[in-house]
C-alpha positions as a Markdown table, in Angstrom:
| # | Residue | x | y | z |
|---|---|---|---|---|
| 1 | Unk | 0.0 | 0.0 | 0.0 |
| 2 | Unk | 1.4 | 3.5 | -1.1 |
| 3 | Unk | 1.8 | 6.8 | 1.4 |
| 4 | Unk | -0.3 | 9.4 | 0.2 |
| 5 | Unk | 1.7 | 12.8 | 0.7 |
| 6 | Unk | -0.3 | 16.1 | -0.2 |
| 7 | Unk | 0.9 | 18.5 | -2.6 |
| 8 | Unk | 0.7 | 21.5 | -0.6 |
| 9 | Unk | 2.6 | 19.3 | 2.3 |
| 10 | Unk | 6.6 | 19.7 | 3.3 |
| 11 | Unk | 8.4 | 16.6 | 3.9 |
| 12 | Unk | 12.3 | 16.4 | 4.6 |
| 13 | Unk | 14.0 | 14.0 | 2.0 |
| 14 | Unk | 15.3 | 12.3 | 5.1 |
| 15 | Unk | 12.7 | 11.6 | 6.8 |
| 16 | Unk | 11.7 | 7.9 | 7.0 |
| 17 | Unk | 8.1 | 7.1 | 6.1 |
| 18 | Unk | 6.5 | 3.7 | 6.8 |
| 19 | Unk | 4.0 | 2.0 | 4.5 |
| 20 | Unk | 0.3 | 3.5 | 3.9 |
| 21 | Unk | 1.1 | 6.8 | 5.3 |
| 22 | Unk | -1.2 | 9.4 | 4.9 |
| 23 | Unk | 0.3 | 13.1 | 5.0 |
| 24 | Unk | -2.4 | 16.0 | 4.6 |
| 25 | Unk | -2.5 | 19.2 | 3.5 |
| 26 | Unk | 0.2 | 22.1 | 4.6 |
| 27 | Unk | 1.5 | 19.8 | 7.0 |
| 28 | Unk | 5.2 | 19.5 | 7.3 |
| 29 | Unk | 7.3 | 16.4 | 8.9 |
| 30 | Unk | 11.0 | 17.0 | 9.4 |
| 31 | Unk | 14.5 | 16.0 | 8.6 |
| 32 | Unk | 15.0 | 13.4 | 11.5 |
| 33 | Unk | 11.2 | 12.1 | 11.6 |
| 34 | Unk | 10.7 | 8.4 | 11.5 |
| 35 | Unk | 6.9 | 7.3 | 10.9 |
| 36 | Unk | 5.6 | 4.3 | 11.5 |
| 37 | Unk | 3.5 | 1.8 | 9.3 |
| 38 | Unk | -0.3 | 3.7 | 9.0 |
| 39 | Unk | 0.5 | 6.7 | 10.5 |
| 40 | Unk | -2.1 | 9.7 | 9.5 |
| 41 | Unk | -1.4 | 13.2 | 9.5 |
| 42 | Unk | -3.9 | 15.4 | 8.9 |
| 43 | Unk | -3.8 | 18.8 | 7.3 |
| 44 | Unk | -2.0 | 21.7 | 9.0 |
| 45 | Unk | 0.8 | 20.1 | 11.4 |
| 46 | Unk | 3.7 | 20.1 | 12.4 |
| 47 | Unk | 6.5 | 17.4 | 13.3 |
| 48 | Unk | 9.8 | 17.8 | 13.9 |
| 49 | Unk | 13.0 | 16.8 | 15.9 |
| 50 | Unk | 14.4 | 13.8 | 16.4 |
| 51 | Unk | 11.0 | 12.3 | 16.3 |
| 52 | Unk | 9.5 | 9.0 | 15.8 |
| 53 | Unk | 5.9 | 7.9 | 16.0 |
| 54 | Unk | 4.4 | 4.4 | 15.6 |
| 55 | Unk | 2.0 | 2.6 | 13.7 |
| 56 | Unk | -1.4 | 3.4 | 13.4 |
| 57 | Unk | -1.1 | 6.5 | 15.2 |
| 58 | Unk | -3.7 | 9.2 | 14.3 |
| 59 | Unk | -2.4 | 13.3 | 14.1 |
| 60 | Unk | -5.3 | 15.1 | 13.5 |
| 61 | Unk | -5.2 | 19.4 | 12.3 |
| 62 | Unk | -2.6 | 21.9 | 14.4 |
| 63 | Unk | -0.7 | 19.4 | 16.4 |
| 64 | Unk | 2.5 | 20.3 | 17.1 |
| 65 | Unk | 5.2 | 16.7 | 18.2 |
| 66 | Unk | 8.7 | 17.0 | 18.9 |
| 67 | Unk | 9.9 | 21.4 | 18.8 |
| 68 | Unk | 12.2 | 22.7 | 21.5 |
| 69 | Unk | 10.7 | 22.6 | 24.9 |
| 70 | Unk | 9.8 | 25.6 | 26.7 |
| 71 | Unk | 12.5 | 25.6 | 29.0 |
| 72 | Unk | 15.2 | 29.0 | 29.4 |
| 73 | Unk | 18.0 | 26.3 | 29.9 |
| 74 | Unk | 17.6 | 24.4 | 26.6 |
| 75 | Unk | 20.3 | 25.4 | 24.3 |
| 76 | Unk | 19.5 | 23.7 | 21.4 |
| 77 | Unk | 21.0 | 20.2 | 22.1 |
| 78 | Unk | 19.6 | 17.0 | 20.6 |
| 79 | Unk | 17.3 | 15.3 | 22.0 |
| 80 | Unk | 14.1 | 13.2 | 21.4 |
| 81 | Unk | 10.5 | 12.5 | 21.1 |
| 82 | Unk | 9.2 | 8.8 | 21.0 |
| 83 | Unk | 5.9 | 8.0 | 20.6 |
| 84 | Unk | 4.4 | 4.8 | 20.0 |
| 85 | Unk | 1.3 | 2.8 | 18.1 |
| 86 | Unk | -2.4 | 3.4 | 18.1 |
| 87 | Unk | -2.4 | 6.4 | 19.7 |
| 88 | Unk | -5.6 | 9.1 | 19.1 |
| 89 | Unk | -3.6 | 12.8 | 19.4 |
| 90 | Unk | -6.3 | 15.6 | 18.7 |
| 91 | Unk | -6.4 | 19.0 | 17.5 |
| 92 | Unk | -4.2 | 21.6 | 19.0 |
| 93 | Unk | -2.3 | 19.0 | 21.3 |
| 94 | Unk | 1.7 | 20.1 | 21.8 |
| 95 | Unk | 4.5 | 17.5 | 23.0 |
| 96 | Unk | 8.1 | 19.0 | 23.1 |
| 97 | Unk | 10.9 | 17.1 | 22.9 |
| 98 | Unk | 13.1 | 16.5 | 26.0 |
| 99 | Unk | 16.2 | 18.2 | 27.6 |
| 100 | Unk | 19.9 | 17.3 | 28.4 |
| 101 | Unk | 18.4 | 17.6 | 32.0 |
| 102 | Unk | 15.7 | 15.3 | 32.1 |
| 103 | Unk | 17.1 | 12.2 | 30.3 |
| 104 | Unk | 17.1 | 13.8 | 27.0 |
| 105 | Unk | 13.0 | 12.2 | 25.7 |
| 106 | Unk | 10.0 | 12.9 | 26.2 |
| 107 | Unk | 8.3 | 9.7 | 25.8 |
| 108 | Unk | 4.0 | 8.3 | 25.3 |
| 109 | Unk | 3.6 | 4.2 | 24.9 |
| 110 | Unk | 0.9 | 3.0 | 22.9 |
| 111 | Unk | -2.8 | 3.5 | 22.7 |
| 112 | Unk | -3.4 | 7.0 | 24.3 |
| 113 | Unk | -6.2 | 9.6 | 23.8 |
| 114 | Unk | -4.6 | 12.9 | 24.1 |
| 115 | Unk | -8.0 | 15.2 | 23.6 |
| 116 | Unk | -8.0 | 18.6 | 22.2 |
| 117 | Unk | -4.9 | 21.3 | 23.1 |
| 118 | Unk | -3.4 | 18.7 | 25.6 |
| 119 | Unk | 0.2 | 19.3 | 26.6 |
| 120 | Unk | 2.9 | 17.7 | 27.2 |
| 121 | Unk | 5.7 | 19.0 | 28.2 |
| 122 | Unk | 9.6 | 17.9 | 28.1 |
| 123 | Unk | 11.1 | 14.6 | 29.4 |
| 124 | Unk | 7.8 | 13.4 | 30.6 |
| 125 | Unk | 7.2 | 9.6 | 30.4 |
| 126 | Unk | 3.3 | 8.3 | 29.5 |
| 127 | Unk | 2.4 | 5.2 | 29.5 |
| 128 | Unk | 0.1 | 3.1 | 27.7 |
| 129 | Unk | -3.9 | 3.4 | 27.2 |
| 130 | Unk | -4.0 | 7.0 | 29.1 |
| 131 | Unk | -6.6 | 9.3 | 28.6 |
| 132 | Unk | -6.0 | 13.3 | 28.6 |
| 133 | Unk | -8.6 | 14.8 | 28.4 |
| 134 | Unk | -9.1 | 18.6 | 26.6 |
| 135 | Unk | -6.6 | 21.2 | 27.5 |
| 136 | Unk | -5.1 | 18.7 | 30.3 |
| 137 | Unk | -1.4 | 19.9 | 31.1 |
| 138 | Unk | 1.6 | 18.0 | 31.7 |
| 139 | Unk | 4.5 | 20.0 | 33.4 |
| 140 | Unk | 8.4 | 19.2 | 32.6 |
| 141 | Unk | 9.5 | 15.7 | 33.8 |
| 142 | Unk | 5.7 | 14.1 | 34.7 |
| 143 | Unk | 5.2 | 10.5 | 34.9 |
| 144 | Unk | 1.7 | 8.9 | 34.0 |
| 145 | Unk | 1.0 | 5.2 | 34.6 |
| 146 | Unk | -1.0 | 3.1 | 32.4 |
| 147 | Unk | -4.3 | 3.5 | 31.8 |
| 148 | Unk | -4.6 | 6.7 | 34.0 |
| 149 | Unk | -7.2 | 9.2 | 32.9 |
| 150 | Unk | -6.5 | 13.2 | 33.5 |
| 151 | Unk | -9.5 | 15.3 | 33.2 |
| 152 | Unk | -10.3 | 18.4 | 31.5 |
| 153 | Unk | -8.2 | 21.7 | 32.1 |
| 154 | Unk | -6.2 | 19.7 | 35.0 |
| 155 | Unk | -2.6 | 21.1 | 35.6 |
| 156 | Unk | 0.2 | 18.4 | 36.8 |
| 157 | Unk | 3.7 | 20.3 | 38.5 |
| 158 | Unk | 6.5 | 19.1 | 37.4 |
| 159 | Unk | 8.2 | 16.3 | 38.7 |
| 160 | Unk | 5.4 | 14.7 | 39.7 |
| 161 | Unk | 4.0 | 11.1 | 39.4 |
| 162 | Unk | 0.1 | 9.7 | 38.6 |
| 163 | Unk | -0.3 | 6.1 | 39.6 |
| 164 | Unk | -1.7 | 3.0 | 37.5 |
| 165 | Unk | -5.5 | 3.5 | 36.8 |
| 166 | Unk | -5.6 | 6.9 | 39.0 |
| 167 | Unk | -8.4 | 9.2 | 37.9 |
| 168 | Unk | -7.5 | 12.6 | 38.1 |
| 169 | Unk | -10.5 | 14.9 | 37.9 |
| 170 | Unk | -11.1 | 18.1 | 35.6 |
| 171 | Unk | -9.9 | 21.5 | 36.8 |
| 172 | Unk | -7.6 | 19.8 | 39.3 |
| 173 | Unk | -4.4 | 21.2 | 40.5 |
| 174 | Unk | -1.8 | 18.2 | 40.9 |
| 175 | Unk | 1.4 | 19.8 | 43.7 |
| 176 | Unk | 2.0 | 15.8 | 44.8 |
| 177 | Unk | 2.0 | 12.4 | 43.4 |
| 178 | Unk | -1.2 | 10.8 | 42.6 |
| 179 | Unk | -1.3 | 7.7 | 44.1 |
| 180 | Unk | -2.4 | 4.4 | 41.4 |
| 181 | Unk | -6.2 | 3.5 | 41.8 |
| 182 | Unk | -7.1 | 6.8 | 43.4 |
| 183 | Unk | -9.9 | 9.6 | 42.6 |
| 184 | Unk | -8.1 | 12.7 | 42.9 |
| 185 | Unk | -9.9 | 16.2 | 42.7 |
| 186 | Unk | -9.8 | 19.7 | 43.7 |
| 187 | Unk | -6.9 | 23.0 | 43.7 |
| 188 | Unk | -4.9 | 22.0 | 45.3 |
| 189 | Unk | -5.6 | 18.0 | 44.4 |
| 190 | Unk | -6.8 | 16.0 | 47.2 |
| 191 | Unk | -7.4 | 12.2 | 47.6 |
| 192 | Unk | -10.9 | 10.9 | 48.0 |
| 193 | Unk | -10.0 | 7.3 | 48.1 |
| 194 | Unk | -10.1 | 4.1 | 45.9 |
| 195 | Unk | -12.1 | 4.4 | 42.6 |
| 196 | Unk | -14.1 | 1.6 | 43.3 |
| 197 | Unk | -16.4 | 1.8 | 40.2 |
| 198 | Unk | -13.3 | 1.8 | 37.8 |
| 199 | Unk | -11.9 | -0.9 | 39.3 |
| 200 | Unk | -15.5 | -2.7 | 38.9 |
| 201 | Unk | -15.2 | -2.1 | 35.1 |
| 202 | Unk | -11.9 | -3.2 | 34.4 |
| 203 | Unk | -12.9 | -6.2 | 35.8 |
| 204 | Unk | -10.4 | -6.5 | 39.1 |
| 205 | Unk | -11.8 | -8.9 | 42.0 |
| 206 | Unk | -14.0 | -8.0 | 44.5 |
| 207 | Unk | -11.3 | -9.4 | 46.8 |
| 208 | Unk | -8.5 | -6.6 | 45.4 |
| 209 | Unk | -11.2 | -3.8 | 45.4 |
| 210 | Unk | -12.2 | -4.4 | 49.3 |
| 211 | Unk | -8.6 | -4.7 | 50.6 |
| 212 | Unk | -7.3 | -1.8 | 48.2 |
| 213 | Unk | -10.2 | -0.2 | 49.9 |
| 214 | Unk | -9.1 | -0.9 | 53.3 |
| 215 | Unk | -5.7 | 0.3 | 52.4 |
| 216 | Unk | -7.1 | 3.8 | 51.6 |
| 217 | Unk | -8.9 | 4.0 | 54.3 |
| 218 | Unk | -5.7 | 3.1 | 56.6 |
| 219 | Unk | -4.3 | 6.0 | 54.7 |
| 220 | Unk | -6.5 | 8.6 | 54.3 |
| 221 | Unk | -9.0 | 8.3 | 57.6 |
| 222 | Unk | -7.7 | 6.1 | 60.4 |
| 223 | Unk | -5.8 | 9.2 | 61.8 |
| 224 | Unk | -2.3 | 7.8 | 61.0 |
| 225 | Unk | 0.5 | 9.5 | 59.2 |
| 226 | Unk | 2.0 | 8.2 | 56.1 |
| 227 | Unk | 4.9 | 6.0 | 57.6 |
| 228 | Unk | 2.3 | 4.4 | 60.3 |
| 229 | Unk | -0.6 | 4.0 | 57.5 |
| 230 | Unk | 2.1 | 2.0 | 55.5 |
| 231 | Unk | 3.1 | -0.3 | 58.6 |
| 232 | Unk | -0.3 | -1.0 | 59.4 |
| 233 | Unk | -1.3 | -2.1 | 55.8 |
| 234 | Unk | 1.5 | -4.4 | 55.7 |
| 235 | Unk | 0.8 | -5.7 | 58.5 |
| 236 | Unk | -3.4 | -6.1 | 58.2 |
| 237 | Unk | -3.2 | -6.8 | 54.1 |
| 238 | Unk | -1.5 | -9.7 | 52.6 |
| 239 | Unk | -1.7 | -11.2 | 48.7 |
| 240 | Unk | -2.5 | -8.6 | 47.1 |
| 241 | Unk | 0.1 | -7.1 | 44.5 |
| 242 | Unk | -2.0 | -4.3 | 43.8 |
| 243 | Unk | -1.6 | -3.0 | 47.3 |
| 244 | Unk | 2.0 | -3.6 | 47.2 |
| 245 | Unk | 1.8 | -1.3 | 44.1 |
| 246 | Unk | 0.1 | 0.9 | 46.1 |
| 247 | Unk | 2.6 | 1.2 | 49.0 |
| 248 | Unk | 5.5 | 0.8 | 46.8 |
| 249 | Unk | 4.6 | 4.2 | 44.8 |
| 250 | Unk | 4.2 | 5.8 | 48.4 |
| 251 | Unk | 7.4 | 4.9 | 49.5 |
| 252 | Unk | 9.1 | 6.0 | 46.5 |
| 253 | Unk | 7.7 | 9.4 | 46.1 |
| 254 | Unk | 10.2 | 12.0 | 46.4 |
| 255 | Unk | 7.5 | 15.0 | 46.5 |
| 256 | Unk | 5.1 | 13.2 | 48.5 |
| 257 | Unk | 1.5 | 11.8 | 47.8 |
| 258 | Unk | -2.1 | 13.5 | 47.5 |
| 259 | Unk | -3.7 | 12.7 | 50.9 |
């Protein structure tokens, strides 16, 4: 199957184009872009850098992949975007490439749904299945999880972590990480505990949700802080790797988590 590259479109002779590519209108893919088998670009966008993108990924009008980041320190020096197959990037959305500083990529797995004028900023790491929602932002250095949703017009600082399957709700103001199978809401963010009806429809046991539930609650209500809540889940919940998830991502955190 032959790419289909518009007339009015700008692609670099170097640029490395899988098969059944589709390249719309006014669109223009750099020098050092690699794309993937079934990669559509619609009309009007840009991509550029160091850049690769996988198969069967969708760039719909205005998206801007892989320009300098919007940090005063970058100076220029090479570094990466990587994003991988099946993902659903919508109009406006912007992902900058990474720094020297942060690792040098800004990196999204497979399968995401970035919705209209995300942003995602350098050296942050997404994983697979994630849904941002419309004008969700992602700060310098972020980490999402799989299959973590961040709702409309919600801001994450940088440096910060969101857990496995964590919902983050619209308008919310992220300063901590988000810890994985939470609902997390409100500026600043709080934590209001396990999101039991997720859970429920990605089919997890009613044996995990009740003792990640009990875990939250050890956490959040019985009046203990962090270190003791941790202690006394280990001790009262056993078998159950999603709360060692849990409690591993808490002791790891190096800004703290949303309580």
């Amino acid at each position: 199957m032959s790419t289909f590259i518009h007339d009015t479109a700008i692609v670099g002779p170097k640029a490395k184009l899988g098969a059944d590519c589709h390249i719309g209108a006014f669109s223009i893919v750099g020098e050092d872009v690699i794309l993937g088998d079934g990669v559509r670009i619609e009309s009007h966008a840009v991509i550029d850098g160091i850049t690769s993108i996988g198969d069967e990924t969708h760039i719909f009008p205005f998206v801007s992949i892989g320009l300098a980041p919007q940090d005063l320190k970058y100076d220029g020096e090479p570094t990466a975007t990587e994003i991988g197959k099946g993902n659903q990037i919508r109009e406006f959305v912007t992902i900058h490439r990474g720094t020297a500083g942060g690792g040098g990529l800004t990196k999204i797995g497979d399968g995401n749904l970035l919705m209209a004028q995300a942003h995602v900023a350098h050296d942050c790491q997404i994983g697979n299945d994630v849904i941002m929602a419309n004008a969700a932002t992602l700060a310098g250095h972020v980490e999402i999880a799989d299959r973590a949703n961040i709702g409309a017009y919600s801001g994450i600082h940088q440096f910060c972590r969101v857990g496995l399957e964590a919902f983050v709700g619209g308008y919310s103001v992220v300063v901590k990480d988000a810890p994985p199978f939470a609902i997390i809401q409100g500026n600043h963010a709080k934590c209001f505990g396990l999101n039991r009806v997720g859970m429920r429809r990605r089919g997890y046991s009613k044996e995990t949700i009740e003792k990640l539930h009990h875990a939250f609650h050890l956490l959040l209500s019985a009046k203990l802080n962090t270190t003791q809540a941790v202690k006394k889940t280990r001790e009262e919940i056993s078998g159950c790797a999603e709360v060692d998830l849990l409690l591993e991502f808490i002791e790891t955190s190096k800004r703290g988590v949303v309580k």
